[in-house]
TORRO-30464 format. One record per residue: residue in one letter; chain; x, y, z of N, C-alpha, C, O, CB in turn. Coordinates in steps of 0.02 Angstrom, whole numbers. Each point is the difference from the previous one (the first is absolute). Glycine has a CB too. Layout:
TORRO-30464
<tikol a, A, <X, Y, Z>, <X, Y, Z>, <X, Y, Z>, <X, Y, Z>, <X, Y, Z>> ...
//
This chain:
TORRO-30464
<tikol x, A, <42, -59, 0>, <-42, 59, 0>, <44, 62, 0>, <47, 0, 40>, <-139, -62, 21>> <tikol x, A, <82, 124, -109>, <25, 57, 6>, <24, 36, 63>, <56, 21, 16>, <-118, -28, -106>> <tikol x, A, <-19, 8, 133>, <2, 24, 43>, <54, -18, 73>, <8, 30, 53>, <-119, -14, -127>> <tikol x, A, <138, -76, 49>, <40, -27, 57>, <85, 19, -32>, <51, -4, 35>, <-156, -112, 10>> <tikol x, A, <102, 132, -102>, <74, 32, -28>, <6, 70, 37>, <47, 7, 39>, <-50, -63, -169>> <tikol x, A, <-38, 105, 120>, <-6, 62, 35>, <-18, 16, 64>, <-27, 55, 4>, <12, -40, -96>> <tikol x, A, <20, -44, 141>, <-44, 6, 63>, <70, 20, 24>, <-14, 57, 18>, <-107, -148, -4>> <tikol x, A, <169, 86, -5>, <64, 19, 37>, <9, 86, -36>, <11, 44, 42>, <56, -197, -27>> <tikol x, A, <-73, 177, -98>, <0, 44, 4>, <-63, 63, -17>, <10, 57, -19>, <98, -125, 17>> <tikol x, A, <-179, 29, 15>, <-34, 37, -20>, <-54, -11, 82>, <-44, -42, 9>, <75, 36, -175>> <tikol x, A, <-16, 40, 198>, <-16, -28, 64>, <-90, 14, 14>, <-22, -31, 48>, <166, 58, -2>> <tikol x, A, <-191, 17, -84>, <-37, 17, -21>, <-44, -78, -14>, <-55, -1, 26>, <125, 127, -59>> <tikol x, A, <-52, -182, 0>, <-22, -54, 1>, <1, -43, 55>, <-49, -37, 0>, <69, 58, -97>> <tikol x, A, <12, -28, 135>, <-8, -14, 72>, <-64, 19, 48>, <-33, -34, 40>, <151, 45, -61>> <tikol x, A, <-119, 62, -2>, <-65, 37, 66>, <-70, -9, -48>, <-52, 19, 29>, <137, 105, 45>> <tikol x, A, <-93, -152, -148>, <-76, -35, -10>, <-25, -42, 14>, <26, -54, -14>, <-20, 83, -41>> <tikol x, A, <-57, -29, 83>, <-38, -77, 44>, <6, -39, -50>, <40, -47, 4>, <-137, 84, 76>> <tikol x, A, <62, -30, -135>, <3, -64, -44>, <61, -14, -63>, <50, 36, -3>, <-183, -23, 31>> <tikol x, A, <126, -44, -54>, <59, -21, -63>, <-39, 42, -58>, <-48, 36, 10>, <96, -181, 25>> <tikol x, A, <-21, 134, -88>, <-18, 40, -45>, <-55, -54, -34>, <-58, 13, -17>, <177, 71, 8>> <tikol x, A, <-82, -152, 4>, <-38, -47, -32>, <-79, -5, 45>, <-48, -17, -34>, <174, -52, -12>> <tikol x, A, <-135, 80, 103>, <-46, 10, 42>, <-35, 63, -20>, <-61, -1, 9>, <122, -63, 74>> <tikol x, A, <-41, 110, -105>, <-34, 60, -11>, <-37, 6, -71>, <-47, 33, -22>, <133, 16, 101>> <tikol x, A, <-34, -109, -111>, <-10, 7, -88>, <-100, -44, 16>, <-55, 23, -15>, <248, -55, -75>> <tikol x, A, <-175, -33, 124>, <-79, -56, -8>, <-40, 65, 75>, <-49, -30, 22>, <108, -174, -58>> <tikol x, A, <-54, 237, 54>, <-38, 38, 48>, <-29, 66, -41>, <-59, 14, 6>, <137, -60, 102>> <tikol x, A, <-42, 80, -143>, <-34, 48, -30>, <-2, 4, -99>, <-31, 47, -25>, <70, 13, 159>> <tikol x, A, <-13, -101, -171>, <7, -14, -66>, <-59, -46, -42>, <-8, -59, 16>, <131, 73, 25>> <tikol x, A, <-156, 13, -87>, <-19, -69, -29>, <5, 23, -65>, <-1, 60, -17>, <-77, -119, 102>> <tikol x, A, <84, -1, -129>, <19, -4, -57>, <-72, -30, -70>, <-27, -55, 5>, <167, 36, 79>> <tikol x, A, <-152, 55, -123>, <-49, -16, -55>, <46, -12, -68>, <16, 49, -33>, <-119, 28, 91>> <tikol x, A, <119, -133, -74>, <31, -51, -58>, <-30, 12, -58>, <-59, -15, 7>, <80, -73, 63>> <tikol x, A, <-5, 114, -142>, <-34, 1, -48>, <-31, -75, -2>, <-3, -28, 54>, <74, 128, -108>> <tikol x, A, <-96, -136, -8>, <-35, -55, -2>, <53, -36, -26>, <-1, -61, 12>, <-115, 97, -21>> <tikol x, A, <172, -10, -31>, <42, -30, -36>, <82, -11, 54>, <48, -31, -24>, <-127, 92, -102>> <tikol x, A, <80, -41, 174>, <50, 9, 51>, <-8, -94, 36>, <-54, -31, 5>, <35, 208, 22>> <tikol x, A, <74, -198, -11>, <28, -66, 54>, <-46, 15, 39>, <35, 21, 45>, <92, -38, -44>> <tikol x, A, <-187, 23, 22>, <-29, 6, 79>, <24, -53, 30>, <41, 14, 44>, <-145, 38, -61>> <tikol x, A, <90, -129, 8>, <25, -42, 24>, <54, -10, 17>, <15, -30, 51>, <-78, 11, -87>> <tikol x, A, <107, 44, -7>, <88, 4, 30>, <10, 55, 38>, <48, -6, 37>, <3, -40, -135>> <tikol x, A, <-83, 102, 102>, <9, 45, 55>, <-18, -5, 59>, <29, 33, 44>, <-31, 17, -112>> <tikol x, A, <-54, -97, 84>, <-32, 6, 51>, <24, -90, 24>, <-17, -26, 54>, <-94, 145, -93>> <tikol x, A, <146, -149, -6>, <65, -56, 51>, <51, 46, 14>, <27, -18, 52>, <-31, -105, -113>> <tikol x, A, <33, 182, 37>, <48, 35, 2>, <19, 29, 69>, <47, -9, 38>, <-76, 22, -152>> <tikol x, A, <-42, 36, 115>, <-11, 46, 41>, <-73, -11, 63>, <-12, 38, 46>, <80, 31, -160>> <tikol x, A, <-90, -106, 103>, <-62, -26, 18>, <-53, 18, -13>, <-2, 40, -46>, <47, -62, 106>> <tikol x, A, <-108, 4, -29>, <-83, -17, -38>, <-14, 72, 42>, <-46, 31, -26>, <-4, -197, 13>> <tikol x, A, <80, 199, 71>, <-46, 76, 23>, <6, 54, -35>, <-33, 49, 16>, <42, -72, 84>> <tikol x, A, <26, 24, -145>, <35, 41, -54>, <-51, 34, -60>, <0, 60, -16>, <105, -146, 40>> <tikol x, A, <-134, 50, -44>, <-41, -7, -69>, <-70, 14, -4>, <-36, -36, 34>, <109, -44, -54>> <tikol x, A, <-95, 117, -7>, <-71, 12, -37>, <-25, -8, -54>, <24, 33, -46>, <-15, 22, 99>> <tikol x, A, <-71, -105, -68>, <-14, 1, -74>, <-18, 79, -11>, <-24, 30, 48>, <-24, -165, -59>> <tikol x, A, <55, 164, -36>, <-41, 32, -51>, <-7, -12, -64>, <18, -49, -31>, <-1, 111, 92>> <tikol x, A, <-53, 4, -86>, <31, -27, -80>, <-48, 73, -22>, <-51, 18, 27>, <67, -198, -51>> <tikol x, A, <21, 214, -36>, <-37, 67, -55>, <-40, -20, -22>, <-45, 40, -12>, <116, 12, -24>> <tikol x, A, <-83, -142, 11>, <-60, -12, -56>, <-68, 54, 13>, <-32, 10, 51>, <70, -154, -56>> <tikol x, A, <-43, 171, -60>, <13, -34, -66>, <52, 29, -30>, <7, -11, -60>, <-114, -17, 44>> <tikol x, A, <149, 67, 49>, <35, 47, -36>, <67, -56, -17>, <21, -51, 26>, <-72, 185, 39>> <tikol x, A, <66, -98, -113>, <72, -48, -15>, <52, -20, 22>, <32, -46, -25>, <-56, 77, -31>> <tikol x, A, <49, 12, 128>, <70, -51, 45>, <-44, -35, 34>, <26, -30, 47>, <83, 106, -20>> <tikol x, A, <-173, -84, -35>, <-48, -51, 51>, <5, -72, -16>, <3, -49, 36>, <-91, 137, -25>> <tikol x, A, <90, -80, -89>, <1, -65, -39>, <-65, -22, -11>, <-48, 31, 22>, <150, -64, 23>> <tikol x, A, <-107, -15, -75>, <-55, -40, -31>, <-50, -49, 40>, <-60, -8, -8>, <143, 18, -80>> <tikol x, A, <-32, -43, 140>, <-35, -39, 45>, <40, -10, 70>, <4, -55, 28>, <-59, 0, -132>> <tikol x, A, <84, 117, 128>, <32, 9, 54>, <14, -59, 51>, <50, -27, 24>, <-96, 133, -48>> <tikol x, A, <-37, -115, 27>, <20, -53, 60>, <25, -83, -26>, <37, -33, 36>, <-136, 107, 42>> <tikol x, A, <70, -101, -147>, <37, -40, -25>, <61, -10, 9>, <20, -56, 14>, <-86, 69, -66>> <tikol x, A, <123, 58, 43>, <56, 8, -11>, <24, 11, 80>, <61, -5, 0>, <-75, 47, -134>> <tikol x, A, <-5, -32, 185>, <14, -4, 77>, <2, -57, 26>, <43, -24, 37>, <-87, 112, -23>> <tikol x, A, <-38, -128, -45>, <17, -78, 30>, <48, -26, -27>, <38, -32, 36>, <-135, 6, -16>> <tikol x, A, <111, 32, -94>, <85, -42, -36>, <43, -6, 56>, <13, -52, 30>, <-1, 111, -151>> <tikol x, A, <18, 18, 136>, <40, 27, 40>, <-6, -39, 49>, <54, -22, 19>, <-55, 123, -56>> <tikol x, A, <-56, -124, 77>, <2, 5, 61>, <-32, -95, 27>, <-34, -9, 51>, <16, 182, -58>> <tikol x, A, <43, -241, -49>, <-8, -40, -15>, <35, -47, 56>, <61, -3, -11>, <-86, 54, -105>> <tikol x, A, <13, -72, 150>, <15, -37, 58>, <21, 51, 55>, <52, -7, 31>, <-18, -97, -100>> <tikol x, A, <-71, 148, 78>, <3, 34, 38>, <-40, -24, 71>, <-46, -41, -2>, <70, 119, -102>> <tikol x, A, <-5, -56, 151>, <-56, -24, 64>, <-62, 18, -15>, <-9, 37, -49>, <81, -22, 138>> <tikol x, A, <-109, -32, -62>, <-81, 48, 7>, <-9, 24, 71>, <-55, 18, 19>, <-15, -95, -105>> <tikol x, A, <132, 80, 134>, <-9, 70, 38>, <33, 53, -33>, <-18, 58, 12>, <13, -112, 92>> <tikol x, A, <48, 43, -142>, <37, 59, -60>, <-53, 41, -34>, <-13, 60, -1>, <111, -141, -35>> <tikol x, A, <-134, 8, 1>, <-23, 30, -50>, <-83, 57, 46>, <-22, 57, -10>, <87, -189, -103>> <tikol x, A, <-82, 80, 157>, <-47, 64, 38>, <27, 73, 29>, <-29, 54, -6>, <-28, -157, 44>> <tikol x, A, <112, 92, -10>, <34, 77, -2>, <11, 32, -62>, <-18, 59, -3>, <75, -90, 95>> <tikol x, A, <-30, 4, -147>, <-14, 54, -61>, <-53, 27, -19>, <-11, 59, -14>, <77, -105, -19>> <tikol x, A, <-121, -26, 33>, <-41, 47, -27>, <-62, 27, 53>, <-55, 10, -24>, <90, -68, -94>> <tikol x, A, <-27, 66, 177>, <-37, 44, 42>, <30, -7, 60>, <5, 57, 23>, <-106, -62, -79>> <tikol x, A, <124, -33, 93>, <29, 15, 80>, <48, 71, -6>, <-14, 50, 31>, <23, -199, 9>> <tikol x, A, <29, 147, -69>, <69, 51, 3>, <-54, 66, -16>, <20, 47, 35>, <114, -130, -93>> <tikol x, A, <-200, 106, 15>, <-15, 42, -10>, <-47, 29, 74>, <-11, 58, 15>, <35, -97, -152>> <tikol x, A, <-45, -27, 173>, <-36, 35, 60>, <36, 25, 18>, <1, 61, -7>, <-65, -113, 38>> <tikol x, A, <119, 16, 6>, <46, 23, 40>, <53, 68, -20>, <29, 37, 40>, <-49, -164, -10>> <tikol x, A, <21, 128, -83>, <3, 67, -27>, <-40, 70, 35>, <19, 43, 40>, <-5, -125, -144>> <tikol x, A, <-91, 66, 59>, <-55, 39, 29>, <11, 6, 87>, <-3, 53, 32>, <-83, -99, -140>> <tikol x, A, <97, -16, 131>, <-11, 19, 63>, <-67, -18, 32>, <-13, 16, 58>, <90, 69, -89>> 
//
């Protein structure tokens, strides 16, 4: 981790309660075009990360968005796949 290279001279990382990687799945979420790895990102980085959307009908929406998400997202869990496509957005909302 970065953060453990700099902690001797950036002492500023020391006095944050949390890690950064803690701050990234606590305040970050991410919306994947239809044509993007979701599935490899979210083994990457994990399943709290991610939001379906999609522009359809407009054209970076694609043709059949979610066709092209399930590809992506093909032996995926189905607690994954329920956080993409709605847990991660409650919890978003709040």
């Amino acid at each position: 981790m970065v953060t453990r290279n700099f902690r001797k001279t950036e002492p500023q990382l020391n006095a944050m309660p949390l890690s950064p990687r803690e701050y990234i799945h606590r305040q970050v979420w991410f919306t994947p075009f239809p044509g993007e790895p979701v599935g490899d990102l979210i083994d990457g980085c994990g399943d709290d990360l991610f939001l379906f959307s999609s522009d359809y009908p407009h054209p970076e929406g694609g043709r059949d968005p979610i066709k092209r998400f399930e590809q992506s997202l093909a032996g995926a869990r189905p607690e994954a796949l329920s956080k993409f496509y709605s847990e991660n957005f409650t919890a978003m909302m709040g």
